[in-house]
C-alpha positions in Angstrom: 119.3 39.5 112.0 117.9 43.2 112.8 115.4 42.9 109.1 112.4 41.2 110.9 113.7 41.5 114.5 113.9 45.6 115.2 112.1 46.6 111.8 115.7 47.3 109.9 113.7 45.3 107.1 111.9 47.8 106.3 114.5 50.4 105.5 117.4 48.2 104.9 116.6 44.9 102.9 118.1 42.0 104.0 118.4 40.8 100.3 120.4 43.7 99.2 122.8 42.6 102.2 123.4 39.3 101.4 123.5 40.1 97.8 126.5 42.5 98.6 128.1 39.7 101.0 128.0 37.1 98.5 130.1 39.0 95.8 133.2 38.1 98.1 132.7 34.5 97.9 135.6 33.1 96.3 135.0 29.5 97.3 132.5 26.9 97.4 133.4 26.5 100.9 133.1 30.3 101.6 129.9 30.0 99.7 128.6 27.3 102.1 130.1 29.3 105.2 127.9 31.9 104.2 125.2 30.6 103.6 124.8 28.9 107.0 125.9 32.4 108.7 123.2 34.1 106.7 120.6 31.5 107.8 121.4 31.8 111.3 121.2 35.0 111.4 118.2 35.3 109.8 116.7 32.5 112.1 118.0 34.8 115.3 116.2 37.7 113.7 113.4 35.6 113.7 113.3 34.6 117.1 113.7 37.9 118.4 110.9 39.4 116.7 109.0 36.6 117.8 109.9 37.0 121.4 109.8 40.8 121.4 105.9 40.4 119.8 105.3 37.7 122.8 106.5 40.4 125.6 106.4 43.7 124.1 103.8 43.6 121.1 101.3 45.9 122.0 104.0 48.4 122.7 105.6 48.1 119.8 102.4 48.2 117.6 101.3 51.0 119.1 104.3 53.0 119.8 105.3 55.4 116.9 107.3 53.6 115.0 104.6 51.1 114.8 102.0 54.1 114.1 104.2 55.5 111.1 104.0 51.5 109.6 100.2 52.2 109.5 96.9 50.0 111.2 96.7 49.0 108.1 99.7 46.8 107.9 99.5 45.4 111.5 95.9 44.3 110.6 96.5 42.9 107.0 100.1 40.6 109.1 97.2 40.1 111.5 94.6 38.3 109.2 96.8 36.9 106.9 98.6 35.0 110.0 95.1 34.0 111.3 93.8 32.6 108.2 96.7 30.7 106.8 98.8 29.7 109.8 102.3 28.0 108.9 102.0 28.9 105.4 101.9 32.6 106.1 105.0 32.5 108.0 107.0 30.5 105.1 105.5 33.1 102.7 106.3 36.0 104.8 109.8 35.6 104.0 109.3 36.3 100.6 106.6 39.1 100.7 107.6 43.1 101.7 106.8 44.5 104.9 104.9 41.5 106.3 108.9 39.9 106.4 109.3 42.3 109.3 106.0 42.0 110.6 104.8 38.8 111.0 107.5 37.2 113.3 106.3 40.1 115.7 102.3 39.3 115.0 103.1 35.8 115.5 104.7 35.9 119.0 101.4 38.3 119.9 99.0 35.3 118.6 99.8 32.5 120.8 101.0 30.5 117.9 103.9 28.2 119.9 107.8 29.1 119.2 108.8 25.8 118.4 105.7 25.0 115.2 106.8 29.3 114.2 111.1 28.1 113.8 109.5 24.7 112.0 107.5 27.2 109.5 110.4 29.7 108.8 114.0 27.9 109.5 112.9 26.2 105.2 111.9 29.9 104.3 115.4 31.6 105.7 117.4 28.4 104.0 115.7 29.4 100.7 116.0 32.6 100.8 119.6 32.3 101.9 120.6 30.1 99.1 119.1 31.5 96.5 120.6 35.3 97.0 124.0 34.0 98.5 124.2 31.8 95.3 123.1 34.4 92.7 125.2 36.8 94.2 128.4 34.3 94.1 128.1 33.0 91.0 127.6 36.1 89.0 130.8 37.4 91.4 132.6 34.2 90.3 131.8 34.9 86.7 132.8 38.4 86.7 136.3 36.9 88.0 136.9 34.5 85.7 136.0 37.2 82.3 137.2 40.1 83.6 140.7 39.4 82.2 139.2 38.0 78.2 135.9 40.2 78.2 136.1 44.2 78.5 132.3 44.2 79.0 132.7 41.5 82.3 131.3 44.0 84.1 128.1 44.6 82.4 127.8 40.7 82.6 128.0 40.9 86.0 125.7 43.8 86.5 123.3 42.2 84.4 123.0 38.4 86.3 122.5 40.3 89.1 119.3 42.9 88.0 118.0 40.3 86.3 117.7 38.2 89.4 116.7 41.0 91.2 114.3 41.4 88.6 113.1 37.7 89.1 113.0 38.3 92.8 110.8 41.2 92.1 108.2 39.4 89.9 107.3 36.3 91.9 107.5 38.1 95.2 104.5 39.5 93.2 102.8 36.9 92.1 103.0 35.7 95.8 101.2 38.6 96.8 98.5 38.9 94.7 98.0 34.8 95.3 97.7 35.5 98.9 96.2 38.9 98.8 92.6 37.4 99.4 94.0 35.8 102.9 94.9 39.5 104.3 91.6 41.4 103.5 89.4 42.2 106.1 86.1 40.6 105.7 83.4 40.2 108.8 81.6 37.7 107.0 84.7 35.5 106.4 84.9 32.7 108.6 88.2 32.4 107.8 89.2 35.4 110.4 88.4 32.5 113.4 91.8 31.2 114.1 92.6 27.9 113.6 93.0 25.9 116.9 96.2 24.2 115.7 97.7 27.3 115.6 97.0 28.4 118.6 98.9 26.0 120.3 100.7 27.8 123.5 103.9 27.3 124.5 
C-alpha cells in the first residue's frame, strides 16, 4: 500500500514484501487469501497516490523529497503518461521508480479515477500472482524436501533468485521497449496529450 502511495517504493520494494509474505503460505487457500490482500493493498496504494497527485501534486513534486527523486524522473513519468495513456499505467507496475511515480503524475494530469483503477487493478493482480505464487511454491517445495534433501534449502534459495532474476530481465526489456515514449522530444507530437485521456472526473 505505502510503495506507490508515500514513495516507500522506492526504498522498500513492494516485491521483496510479498515475496517474504508468501513463504508462509501453507495452503492454497492461504495462497488465495493473500493474494487478494496483496491486491487490495496494492489497489489502495494506488488510489492514494492518485488522490494525493490530484490535491497535493505540485507540493509533493517540488518539495524535497520530490527534489532528491530528480526533474528528471518527474518529467520522464510525465511524458511517458502523456504519450501512452492506459498502457503506461499497466506498465508502470512493472517498471522501477515510475511504479511510485506515476499514480501521483496521473492524479496531476486530469486522467479520470475510474479509466486509472481500469488500467492498473489487471497490473496489481499480475503482479500479485505472480510473486505471491513464486514465493509459495518454492516455500512449499522447500517443505516438502527439507526432510529427504540436505540441500532443500539451496533449492529453495535458488527458485527464488532465479525468479528474481526473471523479474529483473523483462522488467528490462519493458524499459528499453518503452524507453522511446519517456524522452523528451519538442518535435514529437506525441508530447500532445491524448483527449481520451484527459477525460475529468
Amino acid at each position: 500500500m505505502l510503495e506507490t502511495s508515500v514513495l516507500v517504493g522506492l526504498v522498500v520494494p513492494g516485491d521483496t514484501i510479498v515475496i517474504v509474505a508468501a513463504t508462509a503460505v501453507g495452503s492454497f487457500a492461504e495462497g488465495v487469501v493473500l493474494v487478494v490482500v496483496v491486491i487490495v493493498g496494492a489497489l489502495i496504494g494506488e488510489s492514494i497516490g492518485f488522490w494525493l497527485g490530484r490535491w497535493l501534486g505540485p507540493r509533493i513534486r517540488f518539495s524535497k523529497l520530490g527534489m532528491r527523486l530528480g526533474e528528471d524522473n518527474w518529467t520522464r513519468a510525465e511524458l511517458y503518461l502523456r504519450r501512452r495513456g492506459g498502457p503506461a499505467i499497466f506498465l508502470s507496475r512493472f517498471l522501477p521508480v515510475l511504479h511510485s511515480l506515476v499514480p501521483l503524475t496521473v492524479g496531476m494530469s486530469g486522467f479520470a479515477y475510474r479509466r486509472f483503477i481500469a488500467w492498473t487493478a489487471p497490473a496489481c493482480a499480475l503482479w500479485a500472482i505472480a510473486y505471491v505464487g513464486v514465493g509459495a511454491a518454492a516455500a512449499g517445495t522447500y517443505r516438502e524436501l527439507a526432510d529427504r534433501l540436505h540441500y532443500a534449502g539451496y533449492v529453495f534459495v535458488g527458485v527464488i533468485a532465479l525468479f528474481i532474476l526473471i523479474a529483473y530481465v523483462l522488467k528490462r526489456i519493458i524499459f528499453r521497449g518503452e524507453a522511446r515514449h519517456m524522452r523528451h522530444d519538442p518535435v514529437d507530437s506525441g508530447d500532445a496529450p491524448r483527449p481520451q485521456d484527459g477525460v475529468k472526473d
